[in-house]
Wavefront OBJ file of the C-alpha trace (Angstrom):
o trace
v -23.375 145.625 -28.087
v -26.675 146.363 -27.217
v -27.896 142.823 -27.793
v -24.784 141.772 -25.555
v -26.295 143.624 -22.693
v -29.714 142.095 -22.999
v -28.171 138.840 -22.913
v -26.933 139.302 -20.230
v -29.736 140.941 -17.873
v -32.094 137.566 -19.766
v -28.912 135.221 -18.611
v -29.131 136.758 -14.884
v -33.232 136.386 -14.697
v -32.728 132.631 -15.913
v -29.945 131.998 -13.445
v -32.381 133.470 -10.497
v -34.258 129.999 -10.561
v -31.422 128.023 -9.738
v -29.883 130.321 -7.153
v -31.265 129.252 -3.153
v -31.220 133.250 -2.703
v -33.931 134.014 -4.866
v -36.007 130.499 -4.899
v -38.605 132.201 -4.165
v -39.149 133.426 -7.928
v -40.335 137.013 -6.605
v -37.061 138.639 -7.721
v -37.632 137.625 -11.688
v -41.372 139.242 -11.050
v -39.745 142.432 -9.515
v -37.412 142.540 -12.069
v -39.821 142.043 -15.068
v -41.329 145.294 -13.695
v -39.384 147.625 -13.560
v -37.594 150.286 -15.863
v -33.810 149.045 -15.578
v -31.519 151.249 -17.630
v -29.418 149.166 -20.185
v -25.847 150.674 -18.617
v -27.258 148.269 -15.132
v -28.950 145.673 -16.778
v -25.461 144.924 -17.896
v -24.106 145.560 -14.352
v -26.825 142.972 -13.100
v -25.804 140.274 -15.864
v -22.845 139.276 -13.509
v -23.685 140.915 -10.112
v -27.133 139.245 -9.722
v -25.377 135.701 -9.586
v -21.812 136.321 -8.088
v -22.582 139.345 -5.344
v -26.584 138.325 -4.881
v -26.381 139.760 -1.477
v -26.338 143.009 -2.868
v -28.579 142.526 -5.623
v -31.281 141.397 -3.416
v -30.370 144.450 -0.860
v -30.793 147.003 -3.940
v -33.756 144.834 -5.194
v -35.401 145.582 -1.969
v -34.513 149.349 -1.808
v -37.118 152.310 -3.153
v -34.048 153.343 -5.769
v -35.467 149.996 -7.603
v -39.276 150.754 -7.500
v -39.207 154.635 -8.410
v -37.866 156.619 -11.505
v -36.655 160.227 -10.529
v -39.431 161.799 -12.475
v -42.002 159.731 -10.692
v -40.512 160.764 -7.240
v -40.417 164.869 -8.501
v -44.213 164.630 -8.547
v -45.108 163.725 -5.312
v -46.451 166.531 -2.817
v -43.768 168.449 -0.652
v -44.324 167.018 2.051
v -43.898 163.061 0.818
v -41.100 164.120 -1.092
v -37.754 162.289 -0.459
v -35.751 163.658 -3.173
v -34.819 167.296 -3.338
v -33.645 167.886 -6.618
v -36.236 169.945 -8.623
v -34.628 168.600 -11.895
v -32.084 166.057 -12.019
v -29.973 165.263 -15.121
v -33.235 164.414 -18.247
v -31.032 161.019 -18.382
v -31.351 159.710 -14.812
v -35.219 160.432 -14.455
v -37.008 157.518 -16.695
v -34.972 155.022 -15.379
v -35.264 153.432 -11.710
v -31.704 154.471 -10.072
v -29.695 151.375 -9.885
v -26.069 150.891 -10.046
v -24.720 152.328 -12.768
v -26.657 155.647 -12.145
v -24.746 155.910 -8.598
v -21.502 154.299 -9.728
v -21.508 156.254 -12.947
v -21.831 159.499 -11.865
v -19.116 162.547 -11.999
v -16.310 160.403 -13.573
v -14.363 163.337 -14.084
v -13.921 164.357 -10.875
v -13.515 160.489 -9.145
v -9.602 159.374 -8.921
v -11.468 155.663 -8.516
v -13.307 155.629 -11.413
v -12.025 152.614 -13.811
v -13.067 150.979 -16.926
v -15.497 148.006 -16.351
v -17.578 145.878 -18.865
v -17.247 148.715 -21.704
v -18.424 151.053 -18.706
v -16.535 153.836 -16.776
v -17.686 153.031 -12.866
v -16.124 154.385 -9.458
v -15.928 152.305 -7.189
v -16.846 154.428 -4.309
v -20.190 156.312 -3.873
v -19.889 159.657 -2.602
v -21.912 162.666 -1.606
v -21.300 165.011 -4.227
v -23.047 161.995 -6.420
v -25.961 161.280 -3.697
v -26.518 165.245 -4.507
v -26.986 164.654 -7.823
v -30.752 163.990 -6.874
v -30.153 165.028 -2.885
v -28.684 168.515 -2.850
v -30.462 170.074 0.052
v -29.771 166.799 2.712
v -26.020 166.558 1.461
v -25.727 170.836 1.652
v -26.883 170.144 5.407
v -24.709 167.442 5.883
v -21.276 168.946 4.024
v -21.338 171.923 6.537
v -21.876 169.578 9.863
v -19.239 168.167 12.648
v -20.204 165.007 11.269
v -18.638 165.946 7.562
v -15.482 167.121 9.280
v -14.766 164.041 11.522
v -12.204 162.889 9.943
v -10.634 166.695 10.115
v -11.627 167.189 13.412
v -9.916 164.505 14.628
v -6.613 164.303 12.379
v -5.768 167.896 11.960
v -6.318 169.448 15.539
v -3.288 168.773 17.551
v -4.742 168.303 20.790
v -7.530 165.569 19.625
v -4.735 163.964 17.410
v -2.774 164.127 20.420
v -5.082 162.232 22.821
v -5.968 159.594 19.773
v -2.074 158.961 19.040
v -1.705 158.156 23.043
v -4.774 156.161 23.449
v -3.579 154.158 20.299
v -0.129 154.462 19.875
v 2.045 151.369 20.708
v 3.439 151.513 24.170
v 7.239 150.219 24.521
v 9.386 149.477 27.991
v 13.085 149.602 28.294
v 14.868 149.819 31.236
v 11.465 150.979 33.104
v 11.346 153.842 30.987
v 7.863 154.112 29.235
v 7.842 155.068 25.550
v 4.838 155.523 22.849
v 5.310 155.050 19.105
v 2.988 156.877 16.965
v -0.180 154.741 15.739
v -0.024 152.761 12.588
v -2.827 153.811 9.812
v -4.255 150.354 10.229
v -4.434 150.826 14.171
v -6.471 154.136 13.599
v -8.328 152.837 10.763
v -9.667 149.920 13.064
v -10.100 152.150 16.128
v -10.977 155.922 16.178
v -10.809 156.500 12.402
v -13.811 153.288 12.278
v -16.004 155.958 13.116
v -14.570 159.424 12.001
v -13.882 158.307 8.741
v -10.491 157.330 6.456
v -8.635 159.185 3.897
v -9.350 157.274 0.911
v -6.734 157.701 -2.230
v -6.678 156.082 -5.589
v -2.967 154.899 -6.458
v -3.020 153.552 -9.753
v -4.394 149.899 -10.641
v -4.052 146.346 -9.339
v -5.119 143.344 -10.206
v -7.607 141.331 -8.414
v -8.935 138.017 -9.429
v -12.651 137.580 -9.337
v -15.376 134.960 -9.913
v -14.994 135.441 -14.165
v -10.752 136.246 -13.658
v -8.350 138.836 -13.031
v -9.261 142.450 -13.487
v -7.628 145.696 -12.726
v -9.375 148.166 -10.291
v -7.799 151.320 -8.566
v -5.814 150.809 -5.722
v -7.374 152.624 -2.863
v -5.773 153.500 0.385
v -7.945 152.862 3.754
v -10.694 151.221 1.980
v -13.196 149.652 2.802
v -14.381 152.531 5.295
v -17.817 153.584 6.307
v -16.837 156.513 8.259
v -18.926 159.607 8.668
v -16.301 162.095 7.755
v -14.687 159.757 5.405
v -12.654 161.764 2.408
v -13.154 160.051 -0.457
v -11.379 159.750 -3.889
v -13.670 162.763 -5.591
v -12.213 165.270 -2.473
v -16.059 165.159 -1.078
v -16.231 164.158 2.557
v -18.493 161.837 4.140
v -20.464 158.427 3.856
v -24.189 158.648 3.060
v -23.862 154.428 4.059
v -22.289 155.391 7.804
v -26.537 155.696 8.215
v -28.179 154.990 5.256
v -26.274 151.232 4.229
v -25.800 150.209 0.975
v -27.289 148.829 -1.701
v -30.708 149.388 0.365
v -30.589 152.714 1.327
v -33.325 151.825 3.265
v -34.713 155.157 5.336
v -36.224 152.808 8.176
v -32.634 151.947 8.840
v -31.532 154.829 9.708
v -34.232 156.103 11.700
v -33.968 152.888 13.786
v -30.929 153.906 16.959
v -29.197 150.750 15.675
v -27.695 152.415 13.620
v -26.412 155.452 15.656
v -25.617 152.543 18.025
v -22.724 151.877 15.920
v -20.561 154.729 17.111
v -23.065 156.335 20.090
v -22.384 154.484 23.106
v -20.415 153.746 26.124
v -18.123 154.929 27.816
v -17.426 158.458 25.991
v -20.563 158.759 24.063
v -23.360 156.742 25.536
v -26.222 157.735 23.958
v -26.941 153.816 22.750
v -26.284 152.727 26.137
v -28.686 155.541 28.253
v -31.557 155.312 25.602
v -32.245 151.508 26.524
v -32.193 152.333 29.513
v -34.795 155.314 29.372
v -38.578 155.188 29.311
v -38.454 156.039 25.696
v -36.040 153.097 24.804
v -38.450 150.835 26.737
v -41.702 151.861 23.987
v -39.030 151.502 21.461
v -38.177 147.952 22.747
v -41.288 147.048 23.452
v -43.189 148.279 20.589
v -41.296 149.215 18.114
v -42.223 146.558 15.592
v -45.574 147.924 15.404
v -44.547 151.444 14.071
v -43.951 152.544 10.357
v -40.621 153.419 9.702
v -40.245 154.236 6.122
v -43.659 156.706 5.773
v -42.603 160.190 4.746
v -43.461 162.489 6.426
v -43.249 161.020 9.409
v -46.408 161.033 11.701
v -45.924 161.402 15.491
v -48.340 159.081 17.586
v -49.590 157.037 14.489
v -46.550 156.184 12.775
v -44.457 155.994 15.540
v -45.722 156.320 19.779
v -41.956 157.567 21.277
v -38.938 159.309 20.072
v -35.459 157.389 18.438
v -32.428 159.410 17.848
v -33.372 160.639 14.410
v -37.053 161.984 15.807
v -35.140 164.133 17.529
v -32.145 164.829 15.614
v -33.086 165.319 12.219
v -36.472 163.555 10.851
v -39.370 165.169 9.167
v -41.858 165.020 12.137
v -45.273 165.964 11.683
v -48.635 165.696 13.637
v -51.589 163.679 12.008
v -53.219 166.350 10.291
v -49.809 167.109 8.474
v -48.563 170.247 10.633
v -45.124 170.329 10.957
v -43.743 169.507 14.209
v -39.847 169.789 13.201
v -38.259 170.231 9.485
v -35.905 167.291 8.542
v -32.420 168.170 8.506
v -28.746 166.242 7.628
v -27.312 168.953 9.859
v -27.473 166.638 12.958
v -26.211 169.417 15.017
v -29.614 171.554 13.700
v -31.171 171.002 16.496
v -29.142 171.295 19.472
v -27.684 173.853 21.311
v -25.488 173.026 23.587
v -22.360 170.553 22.950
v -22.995 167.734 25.942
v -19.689 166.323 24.424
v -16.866 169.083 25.074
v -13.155 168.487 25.203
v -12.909 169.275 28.809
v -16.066 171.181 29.216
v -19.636 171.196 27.974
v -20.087 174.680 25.797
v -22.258 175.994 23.078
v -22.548 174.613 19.470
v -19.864 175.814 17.252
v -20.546 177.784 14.468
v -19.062 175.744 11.734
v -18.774 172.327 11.391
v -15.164 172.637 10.885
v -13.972 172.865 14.362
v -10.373 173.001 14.130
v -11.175 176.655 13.007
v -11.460 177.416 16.726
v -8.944 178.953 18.813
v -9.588 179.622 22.529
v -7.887 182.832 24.875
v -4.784 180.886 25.652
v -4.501 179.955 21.909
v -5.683 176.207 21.865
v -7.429 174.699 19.143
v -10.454 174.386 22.003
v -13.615 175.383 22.655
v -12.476 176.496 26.384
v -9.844 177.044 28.172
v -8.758 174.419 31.337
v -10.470 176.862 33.084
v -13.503 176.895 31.593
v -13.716 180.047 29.573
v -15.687 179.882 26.071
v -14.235 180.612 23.103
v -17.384 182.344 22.156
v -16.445 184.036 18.487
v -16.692 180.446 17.267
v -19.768 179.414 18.869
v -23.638 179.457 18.303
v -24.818 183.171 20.604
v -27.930 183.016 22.685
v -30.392 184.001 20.241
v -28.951 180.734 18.443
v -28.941 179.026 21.404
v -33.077 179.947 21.876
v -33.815 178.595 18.427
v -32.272 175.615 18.432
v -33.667 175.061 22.116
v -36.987 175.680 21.174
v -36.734 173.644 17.906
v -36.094 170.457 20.042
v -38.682 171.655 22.464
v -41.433 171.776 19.397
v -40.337 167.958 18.832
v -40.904 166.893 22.609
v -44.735 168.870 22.494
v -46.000 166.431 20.001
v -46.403 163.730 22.888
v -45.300 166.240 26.148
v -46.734 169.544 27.909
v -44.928 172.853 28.091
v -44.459 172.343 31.781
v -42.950 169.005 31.327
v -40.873 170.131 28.438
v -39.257 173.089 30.632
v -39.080 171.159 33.748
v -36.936 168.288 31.692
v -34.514 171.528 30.101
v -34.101 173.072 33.477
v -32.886 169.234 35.250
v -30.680 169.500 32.144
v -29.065 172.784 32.729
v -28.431 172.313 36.063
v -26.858 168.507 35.074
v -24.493 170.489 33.317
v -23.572 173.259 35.009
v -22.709 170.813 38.059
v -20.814 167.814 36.089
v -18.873 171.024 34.679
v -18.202 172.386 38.088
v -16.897 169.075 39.191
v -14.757 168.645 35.648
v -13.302 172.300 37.140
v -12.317 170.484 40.437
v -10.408 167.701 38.553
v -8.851 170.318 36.320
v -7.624 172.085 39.172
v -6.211 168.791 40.474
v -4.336 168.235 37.575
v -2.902 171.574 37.302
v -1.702 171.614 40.871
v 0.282 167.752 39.634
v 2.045 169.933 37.087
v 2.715 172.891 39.243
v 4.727 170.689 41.652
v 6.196 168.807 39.118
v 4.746 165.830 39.995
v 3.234 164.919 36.352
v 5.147 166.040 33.054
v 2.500 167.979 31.423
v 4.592 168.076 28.201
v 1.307 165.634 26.651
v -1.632 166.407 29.177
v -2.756 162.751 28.402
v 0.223 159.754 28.815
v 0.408 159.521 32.806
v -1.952 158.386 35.531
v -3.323 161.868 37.127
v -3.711 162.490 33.115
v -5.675 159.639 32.496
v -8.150 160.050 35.611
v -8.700 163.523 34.310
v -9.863 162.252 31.396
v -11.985 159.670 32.592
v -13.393 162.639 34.500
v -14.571 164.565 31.713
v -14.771 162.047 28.982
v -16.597 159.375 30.467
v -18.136 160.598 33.677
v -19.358 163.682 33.254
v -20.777 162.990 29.931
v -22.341 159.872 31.166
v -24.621 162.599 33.466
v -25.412 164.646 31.005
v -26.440 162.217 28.173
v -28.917 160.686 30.602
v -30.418 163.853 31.666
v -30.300 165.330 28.028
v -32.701 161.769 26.897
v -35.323 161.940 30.118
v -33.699 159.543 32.267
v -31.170 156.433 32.625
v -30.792 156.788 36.214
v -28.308 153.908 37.115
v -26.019 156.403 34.120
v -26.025 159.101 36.461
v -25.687 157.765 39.155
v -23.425 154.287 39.292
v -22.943 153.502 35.949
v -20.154 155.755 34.983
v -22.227 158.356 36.782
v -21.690 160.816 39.926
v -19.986 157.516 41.908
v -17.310 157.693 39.449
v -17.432 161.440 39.290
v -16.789 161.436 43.050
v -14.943 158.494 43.601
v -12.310 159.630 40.554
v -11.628 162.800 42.269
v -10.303 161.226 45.293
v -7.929 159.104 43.506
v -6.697 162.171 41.427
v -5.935 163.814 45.417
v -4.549 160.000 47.007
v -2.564 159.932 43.803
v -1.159 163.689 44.014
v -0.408 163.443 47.569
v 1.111 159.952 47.236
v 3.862 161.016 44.251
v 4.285 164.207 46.496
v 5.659 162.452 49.402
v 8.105 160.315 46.771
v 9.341 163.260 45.644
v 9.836 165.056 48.490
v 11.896 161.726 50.177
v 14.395 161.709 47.024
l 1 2 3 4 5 6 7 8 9 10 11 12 13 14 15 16 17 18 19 20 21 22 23 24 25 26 27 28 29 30 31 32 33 34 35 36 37 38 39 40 41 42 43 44 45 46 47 48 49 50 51 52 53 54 55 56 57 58 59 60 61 62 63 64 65 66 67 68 69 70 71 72 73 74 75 76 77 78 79 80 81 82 83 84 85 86 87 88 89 90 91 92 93 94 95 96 97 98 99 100 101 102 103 104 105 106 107 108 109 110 111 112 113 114 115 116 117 118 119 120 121 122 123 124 125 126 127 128 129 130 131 132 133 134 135 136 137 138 139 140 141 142 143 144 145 146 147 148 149 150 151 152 153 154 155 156 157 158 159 160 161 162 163 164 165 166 167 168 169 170 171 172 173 174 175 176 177 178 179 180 181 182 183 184 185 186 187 188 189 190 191 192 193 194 195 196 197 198 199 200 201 202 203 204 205 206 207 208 209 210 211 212 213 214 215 216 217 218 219 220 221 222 223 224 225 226 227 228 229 230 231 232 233 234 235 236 237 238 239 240 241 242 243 244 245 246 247 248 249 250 251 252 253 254 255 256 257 258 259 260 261 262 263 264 265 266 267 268 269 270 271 272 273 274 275 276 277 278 279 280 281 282 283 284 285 286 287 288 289 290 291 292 293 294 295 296 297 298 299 300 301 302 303 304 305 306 307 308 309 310 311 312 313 314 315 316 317 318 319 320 321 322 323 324 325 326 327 328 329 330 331 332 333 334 335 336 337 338 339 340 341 342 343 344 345 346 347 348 349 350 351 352 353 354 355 356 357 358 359 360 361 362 363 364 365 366 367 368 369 370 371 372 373 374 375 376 377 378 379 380 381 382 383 384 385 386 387 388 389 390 391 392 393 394 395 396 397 398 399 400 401 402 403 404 405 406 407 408 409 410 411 412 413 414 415 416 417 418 419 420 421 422 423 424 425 426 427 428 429 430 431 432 433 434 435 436 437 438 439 440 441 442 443 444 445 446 447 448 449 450 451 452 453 454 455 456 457 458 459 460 461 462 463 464 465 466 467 468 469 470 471 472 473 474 475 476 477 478 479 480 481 482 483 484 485 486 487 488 489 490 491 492 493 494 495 496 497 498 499 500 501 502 503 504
């Protein structure tokens, strides 16, 4: 068996030569020189030459250059692995695919046998933890984790998502919606929030080499961030970190935010382009170091992505720590820009569906505009996290900068809020006179602007005064025009339907 497997891996190095991928020759060199455990050398006998786009990404990756116990040595502040002792088998090797497909078979529904192996076929967090435990601890109590809950199990979100998505059918003028199909969500909201991913027994696919069987999986493939996988862990390390490079200069780049943080709801993408820290970024961003751990402020990098702010290791060039890195990407932040209805504090747990407000909605507020405040962060809270983001804008800004930007910020919000209120108060007044059914607060016009109100407009605002500045976002582009200009449709509209109902 064992001389099996090195046939293999010797097979795949004398196949590279003849393969336009790796013509080059520099693979075989990598390859030669580095400490590949026999369980992936026999993984890499077949996936070097039929999935090469892979190999090459994982050949690239720092899994491939450094063994566990050569990482464990490095000082704490270069450190990128926070296990202080992983499993004695994983260490001397370099971590390559059967050490992340092979972990925690017990516990994976996916897990199959492959090639005399037992793999899973998807990579989780729990197994990232196996050498990560701190960063997926962060991340396992964040909103992020709980996406897919958030979304699916709170009936007012689930309610809005099954509207926006659901298929709309006319008879007889009468205006019916059909609850969305799995694949509709999957492509849609769930792209983002993350799948429910099940193992039902085996299938049989046929491959490059013939047919094999491999678990069934519902909802799969899926990258979501809140993804629950086949193991019962939530989450996708690859929503920011994508596979088979696991490259860390990825995911500090705000391409990949980009992917679910933009326009209209969330816009963040879309207003840091646009601001004069998106501008460095475009301009010189391919002079900066994104992979050097710790990350230095104003020699590594010269302006702020999302991940400077949100959850990198940031320090100054002597080394002082300017923020702690943390997979808790709500660490940082204190108030919740993006608020069903209403901007509010940071909730306490990542699992928001936890929270019920004072008239008994799974919300954060009420419609009008009362905090459910034994789920969310207190002020003290509020003060650290505040000042925590302030410590990462004083590498490159003054104190009276810093707390002139905050205080544009507070009053962005308490104004887009006040003028969320008005809209509110619109809508209820439509219900009061019967003029809207408000039997789903989302399926009919008045509804709809009220949505556009809060979830486009008035988060537009705030995301460009919460990132120093995208002014055509607060002002025309899905900014205060809209804000104003949606508010006196929500009054023509209410005063138009009033005087049809008051003729019949």
């Amino acid at each position: 068996m064992k001389l099996f497997k090195h046939l293999l891996f010797f097979t795949a190095l004398s196949l590279l030569s003849f393969n336009p991928l790796f013509a080059d020759g520099k693979i075989e060199e990598v390859l030669s020189n580095i400490s590949v455990s026999p369980q992936t050398q026999t993984c890499l006998g077949c996936h070097i030459k039929h999935t090469p786009g892979i190999a090459r990404d994982w050949l690239s990756s720092r899994h491939a250059k450094t063994r566990p116990a050569e990482a464990m040595k490095k000082p704490a502040l270069e450190k990128r692995m926070s296990a202080e002792s992983p499993p004695k088998e994983l260490q001397e090797h370099v971590v390559g695919c059967y050490e992340c497909h092979g972990l925690n078979a017990e516990s994976h529904k996916d897990n199959f046998e492959h090639m005399g192996r037992r793999i899973n076929i998807v990579v989780t967090p729990r197994d990232c933890g196996t050498c990560h435990p701190d960063e997926v601890g962060q991340f396992t109590g964040s909103k992020k984790s709980y996406a897919y809950k958030n979304l699916m199990e709170n009936p007012v979100y689930f309610a809005l998502t099954g509207t926006i998505t659901g298929i709309k059918k006319v008879d007889n003028n009468i205006l019916t919606i059909q609850k969305p199909t799995e694949a509709t969500l999957h492509e849609t909201c769930l792209g983002c929030h993350g799948t429910q991913v099940e193992a039902n027994g085996l299938k049989t696919v046929a491959t490059k080499l013939g047919s094999i069987e491999v678990p069934n999986l519902t909802n799969w493939p899926n990258q979501g961030v809140g993804r629950i996988n086949p193991d019962g862990s939530r989450g996708a390390c690859t929503a920011c970190h994508p596979r088979h490079g696991f490259l860390i200069e990825v995911a500090r780049k705000p391409y990949t935010c980009s992917q679910c943080h933009l326009e209209p709801d969330v816009p963040a993408w879309n207003v840091y382009k646009e601001s004069k820290h998106g501008n460095i970024y475009s301009s010189k961003g391919n002079t900066w170091d994104f992979s050097s751990v710790p990350w230095k402020v104003g020699e590594d990098f010269k302006a702020p992505t999302c991940s400077t702010c949100h959850n990198s290791l940031v320090v100054s060039p002597d080394n002082e720590v300017i923020a702690e890195r943390s997979h808790n990407f709500g660490a940082r932040l204190w108030v919740r820009l993006f608020g069903l209805i209403y901007s509010h504090p940071q909730p306490i747990s990542g699992d928001t569906t936890v929270i019920k407000n004072k008239d008994g909605l799974p919300l954060p507020v009420t419609f009008s505009g009362d905090v459910a405040s034994d789920y969310l962060v207190d002020r003290p809270e509020q003060e650290k996290r505040l000042n925590a983001m302030s410590s990462v804008c004083s590498g490159c800004h003054s104190s009276t900068w810093i707390k002139g930007h905050f205080s544009k910020l507070e009053s962005t919000i308490r104004e887009t809020d006040d003028m969320t209120l008005a809209a509110t108060k619109l809508l209820s007044a439509a219900w009061d006179k019967g003029i809207e059914d408000k039997a789903n607060p989302f399926d009919e016009s008045i509804e709809q602007m009220w949505i556009r109100q809060w979830l486009f407009y008035s988060n537009s605002i705030r995301y460009s005064s919460a990132m120093t500045g995208a002014p055509d976002y607060t002002s025309f582009k899905n900014g205060w025009w809209y804000l104003t200009e949606n508010l006196l449709h929500m009054k023509d509209w209410i005063e138009f339907k009033g005087e049809i109902k008051d003729k019949d």
